[in-house]
N, C-alpha and C positions, 0 to 999 in steps of 0.2 A: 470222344474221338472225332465225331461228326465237326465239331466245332472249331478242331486244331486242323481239318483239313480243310474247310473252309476259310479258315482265315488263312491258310497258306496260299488258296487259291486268289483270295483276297490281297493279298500282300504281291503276290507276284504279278497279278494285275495292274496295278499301281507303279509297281519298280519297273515296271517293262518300257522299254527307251527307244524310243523311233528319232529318225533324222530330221532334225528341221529345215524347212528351205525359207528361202530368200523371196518376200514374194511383195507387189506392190498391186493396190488396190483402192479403186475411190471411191468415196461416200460423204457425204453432206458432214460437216460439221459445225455447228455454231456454240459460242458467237467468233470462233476463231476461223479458219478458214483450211477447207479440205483441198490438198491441196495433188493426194495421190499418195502420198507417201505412206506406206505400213510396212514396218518394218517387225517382224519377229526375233530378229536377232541383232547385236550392235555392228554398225559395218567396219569394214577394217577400212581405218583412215591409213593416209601414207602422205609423211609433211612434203610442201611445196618448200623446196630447195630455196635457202635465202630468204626465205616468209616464215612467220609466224603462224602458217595459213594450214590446214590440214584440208584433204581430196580422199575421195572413196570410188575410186578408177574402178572396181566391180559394177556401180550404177550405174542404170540407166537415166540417171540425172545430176544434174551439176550440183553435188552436194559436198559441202564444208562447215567445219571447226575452226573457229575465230573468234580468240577472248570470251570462251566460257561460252558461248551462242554455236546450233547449228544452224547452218542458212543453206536456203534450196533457192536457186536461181530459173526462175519456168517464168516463158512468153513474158520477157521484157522487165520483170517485178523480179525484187527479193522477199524471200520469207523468212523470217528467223522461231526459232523455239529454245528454251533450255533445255529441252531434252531430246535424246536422236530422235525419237519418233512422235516429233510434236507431242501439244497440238499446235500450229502454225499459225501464225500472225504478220501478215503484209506491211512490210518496211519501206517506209517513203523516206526521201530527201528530208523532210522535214524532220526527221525524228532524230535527224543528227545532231549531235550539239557539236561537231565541232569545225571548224572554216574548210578543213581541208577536206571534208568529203565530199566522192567524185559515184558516181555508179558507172557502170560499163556500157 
């Protein structure tokens, strides 16, 4: 009996559900680059009218969905990652292959 009530107490420890928040924090990372962004939850994108381009208006940073890539816009550089929450990788001019890219 001792053991069915411990595992209940066990069980409902584990199923017990707190709210997540939203929170951003920085820390070193290599060899990709830390860039601030932590994200525990996926952000709610919302498309750019006329663009292919997606925006996350809850951040406090210029973050976007473009062709499979998210990219974070901070102090004059792009960053891109395949996944919302990095890890992040500094995106030069150079990495473009094609004539028509322009950066802001």
């Amino acid at each position: 009996m001792k053991n069915i009530h411990y595992g209940l107490i066990a069980l409902l420890l584990l199923c017990s559900v707190s709210a997540a928040e939203a929170q951003i924090s920085i820390g070193i990372g290599l060899p990709n680059v830390s860039i601030g962004i932590n994200l525990p939850l996926y952000p709610e994108l919302v498309r750019v009218p006329g663009y292919p381009v997606y925006y996350a208006p809850r951040m406090d940073a210029n973050y976007f969905f473009y062709d499979g890539m998210y990219w974070v816009y901070l102090d004059d550089n792009w960053y891109a990652s395949s996944w919302y929450n990095g890890p992040w990788g500094l995106w030069t001019q150079s990495m473009c292959r094609c004539s028509s890219c322009v950066s802001p």
